[in-house]
N, CA and C atoms as an extended XYZ file, in Angstrom:
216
Properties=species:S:1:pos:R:3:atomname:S:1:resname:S:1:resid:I:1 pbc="F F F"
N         0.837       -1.171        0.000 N   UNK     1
C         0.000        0.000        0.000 CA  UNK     1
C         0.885        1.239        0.000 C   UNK     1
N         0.020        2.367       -0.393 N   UNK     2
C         0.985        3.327       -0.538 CA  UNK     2
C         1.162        4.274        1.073 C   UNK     2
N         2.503        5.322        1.380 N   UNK     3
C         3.207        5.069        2.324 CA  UNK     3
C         1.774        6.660        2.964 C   UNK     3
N         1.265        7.083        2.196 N   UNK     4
C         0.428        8.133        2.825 CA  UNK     4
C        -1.150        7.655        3.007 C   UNK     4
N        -1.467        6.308        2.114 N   UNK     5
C        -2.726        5.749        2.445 CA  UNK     5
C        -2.602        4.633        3.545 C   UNK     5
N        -3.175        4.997        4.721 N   UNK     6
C        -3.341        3.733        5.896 CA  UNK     6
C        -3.913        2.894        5.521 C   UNK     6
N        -5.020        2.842        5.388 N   UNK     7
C        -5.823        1.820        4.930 CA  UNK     7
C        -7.578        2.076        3.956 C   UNK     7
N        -7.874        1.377        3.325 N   UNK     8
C        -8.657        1.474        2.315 CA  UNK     8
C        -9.733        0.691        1.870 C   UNK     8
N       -10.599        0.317        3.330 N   UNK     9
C       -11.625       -0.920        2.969 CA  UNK     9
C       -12.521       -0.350        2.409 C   UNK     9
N       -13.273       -1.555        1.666 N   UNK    10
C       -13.897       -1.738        0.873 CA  UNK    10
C       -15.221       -2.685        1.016 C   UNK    10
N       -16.609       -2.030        1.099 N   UNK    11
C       -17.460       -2.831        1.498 CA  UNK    11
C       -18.889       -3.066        0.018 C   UNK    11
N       -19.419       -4.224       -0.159 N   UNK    12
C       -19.831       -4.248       -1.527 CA  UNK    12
C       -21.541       -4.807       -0.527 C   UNK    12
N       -22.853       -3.562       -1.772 N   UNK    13
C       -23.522       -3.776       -0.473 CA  UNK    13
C       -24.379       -4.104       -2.368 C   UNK    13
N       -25.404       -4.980       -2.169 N   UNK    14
C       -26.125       -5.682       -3.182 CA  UNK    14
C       -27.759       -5.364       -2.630 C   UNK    14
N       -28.308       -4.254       -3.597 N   UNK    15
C       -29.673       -3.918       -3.118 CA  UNK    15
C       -30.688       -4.056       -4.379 C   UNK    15
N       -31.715       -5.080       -3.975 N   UNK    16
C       -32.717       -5.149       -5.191 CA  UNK    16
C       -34.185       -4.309       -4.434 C   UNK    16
N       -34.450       -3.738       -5.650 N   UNK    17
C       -35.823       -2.432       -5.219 CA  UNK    17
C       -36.892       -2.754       -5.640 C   UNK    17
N       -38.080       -2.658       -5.207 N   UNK    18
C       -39.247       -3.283       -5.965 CA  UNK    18
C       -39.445       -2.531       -7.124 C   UNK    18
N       -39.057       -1.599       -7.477 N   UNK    19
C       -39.471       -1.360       -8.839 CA  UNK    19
C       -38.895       -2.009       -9.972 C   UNK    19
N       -37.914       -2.658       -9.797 N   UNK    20
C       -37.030       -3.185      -11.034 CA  UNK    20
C       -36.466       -4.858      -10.464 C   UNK    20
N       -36.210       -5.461      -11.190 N   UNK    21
C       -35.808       -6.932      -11.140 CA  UNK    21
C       -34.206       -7.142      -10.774 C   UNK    21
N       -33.464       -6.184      -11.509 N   UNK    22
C       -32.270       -6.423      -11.211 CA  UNK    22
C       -32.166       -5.974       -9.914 C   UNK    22
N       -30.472       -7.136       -9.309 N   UNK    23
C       -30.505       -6.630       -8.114 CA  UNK    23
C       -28.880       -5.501       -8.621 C   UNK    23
N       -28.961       -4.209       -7.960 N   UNK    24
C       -28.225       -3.108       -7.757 CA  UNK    24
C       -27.010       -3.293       -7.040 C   UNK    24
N       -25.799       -3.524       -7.073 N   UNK    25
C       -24.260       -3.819       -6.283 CA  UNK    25
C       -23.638       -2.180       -6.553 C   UNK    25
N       -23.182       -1.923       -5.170 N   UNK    26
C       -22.536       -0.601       -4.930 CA  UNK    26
C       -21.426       -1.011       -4.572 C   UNK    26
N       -20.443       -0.084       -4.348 N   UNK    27
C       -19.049       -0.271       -3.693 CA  UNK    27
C       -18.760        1.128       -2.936 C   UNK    27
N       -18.460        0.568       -1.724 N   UNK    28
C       -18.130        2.020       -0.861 CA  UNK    28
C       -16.857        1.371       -0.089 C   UNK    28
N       -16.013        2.752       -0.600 N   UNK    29
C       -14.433        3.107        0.608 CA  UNK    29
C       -14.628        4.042        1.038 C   UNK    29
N       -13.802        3.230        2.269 N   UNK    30
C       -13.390        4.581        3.316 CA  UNK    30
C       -11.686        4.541        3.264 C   UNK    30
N       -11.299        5.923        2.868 N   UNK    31
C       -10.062        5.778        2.789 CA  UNK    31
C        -9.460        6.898        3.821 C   UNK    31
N        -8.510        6.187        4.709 N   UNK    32
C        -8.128        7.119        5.537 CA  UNK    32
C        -6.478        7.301        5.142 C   UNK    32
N        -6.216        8.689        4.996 N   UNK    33
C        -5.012        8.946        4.628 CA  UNK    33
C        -3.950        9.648        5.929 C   UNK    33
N        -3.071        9.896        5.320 N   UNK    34
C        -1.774       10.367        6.766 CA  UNK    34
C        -1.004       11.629        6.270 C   UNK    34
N        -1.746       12.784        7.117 N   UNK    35
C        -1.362       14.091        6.501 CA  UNK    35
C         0.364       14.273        7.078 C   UNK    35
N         1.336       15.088        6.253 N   UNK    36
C         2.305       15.112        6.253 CA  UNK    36
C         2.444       17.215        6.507 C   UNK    36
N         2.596       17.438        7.801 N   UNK    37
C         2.675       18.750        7.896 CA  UNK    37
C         3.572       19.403        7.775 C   UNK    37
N         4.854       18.575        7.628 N   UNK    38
C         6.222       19.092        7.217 CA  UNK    38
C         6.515       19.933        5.688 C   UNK    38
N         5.641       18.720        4.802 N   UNK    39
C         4.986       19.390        3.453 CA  UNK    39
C         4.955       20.479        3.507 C   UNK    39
N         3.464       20.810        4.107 N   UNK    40
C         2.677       21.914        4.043 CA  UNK    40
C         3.057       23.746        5.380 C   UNK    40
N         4.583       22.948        5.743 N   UNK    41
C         4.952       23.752        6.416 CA  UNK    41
C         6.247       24.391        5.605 C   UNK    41
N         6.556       23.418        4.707 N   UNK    42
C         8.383       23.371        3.953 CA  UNK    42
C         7.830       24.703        2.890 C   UNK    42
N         6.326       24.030        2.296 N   UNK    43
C         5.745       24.417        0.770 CA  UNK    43
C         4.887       25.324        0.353 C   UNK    43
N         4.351       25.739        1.857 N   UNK    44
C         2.599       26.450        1.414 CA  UNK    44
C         3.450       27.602        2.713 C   UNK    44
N         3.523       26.868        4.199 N   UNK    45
C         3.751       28.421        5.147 CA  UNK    45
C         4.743       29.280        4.689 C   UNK    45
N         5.456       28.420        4.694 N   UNK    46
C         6.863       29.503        4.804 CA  UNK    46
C         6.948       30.363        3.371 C   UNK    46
N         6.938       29.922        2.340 N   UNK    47
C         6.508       31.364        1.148 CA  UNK    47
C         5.845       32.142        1.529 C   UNK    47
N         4.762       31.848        1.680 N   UNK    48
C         3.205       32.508        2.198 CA  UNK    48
C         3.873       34.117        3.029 C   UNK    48
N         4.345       33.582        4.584 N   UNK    49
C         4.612       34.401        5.508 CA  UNK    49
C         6.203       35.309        4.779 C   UNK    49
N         6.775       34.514        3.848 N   UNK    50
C         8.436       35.480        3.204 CA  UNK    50
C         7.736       36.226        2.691 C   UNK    50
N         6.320       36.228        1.721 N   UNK    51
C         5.990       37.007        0.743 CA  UNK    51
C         5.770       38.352        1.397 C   UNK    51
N         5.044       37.774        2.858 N   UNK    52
C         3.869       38.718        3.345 CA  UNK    52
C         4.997       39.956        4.151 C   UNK    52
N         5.848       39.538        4.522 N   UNK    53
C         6.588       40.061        5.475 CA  UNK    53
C         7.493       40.843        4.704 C   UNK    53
N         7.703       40.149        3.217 N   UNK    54
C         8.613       41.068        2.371 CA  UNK    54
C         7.667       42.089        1.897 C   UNK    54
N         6.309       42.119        1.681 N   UNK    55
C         5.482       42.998        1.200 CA  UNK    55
C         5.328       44.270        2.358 C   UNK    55
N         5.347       44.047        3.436 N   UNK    56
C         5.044       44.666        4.291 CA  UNK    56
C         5.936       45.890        4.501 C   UNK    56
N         7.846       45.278        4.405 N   UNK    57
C         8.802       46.007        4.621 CA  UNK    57
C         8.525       46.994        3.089 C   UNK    57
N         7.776       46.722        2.204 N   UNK    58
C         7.968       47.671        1.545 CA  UNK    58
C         7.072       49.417        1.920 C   UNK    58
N         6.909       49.307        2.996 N   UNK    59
C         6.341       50.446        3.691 CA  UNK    59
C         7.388       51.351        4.741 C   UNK    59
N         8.326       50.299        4.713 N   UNK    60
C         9.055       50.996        4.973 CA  UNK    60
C         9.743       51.800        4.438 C   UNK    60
N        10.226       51.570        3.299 N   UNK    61
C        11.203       52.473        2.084 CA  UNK    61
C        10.639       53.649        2.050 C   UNK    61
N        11.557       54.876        1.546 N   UNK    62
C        10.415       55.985        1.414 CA  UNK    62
C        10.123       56.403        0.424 C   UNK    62
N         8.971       56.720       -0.069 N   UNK    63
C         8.489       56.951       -1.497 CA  UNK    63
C         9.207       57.649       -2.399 C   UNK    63
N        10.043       57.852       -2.290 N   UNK    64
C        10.513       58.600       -2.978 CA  UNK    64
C        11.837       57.782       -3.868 C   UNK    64
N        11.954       56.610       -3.187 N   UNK    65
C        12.831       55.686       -3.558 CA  UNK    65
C        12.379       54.573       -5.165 C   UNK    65
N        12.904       54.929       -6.029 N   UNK    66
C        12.674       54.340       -6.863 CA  UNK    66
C        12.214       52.799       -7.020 C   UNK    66
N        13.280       52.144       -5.984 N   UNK    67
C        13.411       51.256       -5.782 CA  UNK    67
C        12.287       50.261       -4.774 C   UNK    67
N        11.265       51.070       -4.482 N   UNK    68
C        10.176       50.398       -3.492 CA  UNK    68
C         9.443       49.666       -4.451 C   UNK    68
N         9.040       50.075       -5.549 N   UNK    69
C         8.158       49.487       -6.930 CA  UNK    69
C         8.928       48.079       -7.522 C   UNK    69
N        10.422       48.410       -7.236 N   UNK    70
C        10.924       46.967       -7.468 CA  UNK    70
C        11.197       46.181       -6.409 C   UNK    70
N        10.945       46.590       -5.327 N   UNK    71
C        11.189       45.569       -4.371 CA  UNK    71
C         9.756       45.101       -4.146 C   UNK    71
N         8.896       45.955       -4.275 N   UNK    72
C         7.239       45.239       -4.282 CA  UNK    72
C         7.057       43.989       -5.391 C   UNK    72
């Protein structure tokens, strides 16, 4: 199995309805997976908060600085 899916049963449920003759077979999973926050801390936070924090210092510069438009 794969190393982020725990496990993945599988239950097969067979329902015949009075309106019709055939009988109806479903299949239902439950798949429980294994979140990896190192990911989403390496990949998604830490840009996120460089961007925000580099955007921010651009309030600091003073307008008059050419250079605030390129550091934005």
């Amino acid at each position: 199995m794969l190393s982020w899916c725990l496990e993945a049963p599988g239950v097969r449920h067979a329902d015949k309805y009075d309106c019709c003759e055939e009988t109806f077979i479903s299949l239902k999973y439950s798949i429980k997976l294994r979140r990896r926050p190192l990911y989403y801390i390496l990949y998604m936070v830490a840009p996120i908060t460089t961007v925000a924090f580099l955007s921010l210092i651009t309030f600091c510069l003073p307008p008059e600085s050419g250079e605030r438009i390129g550091f934005g």
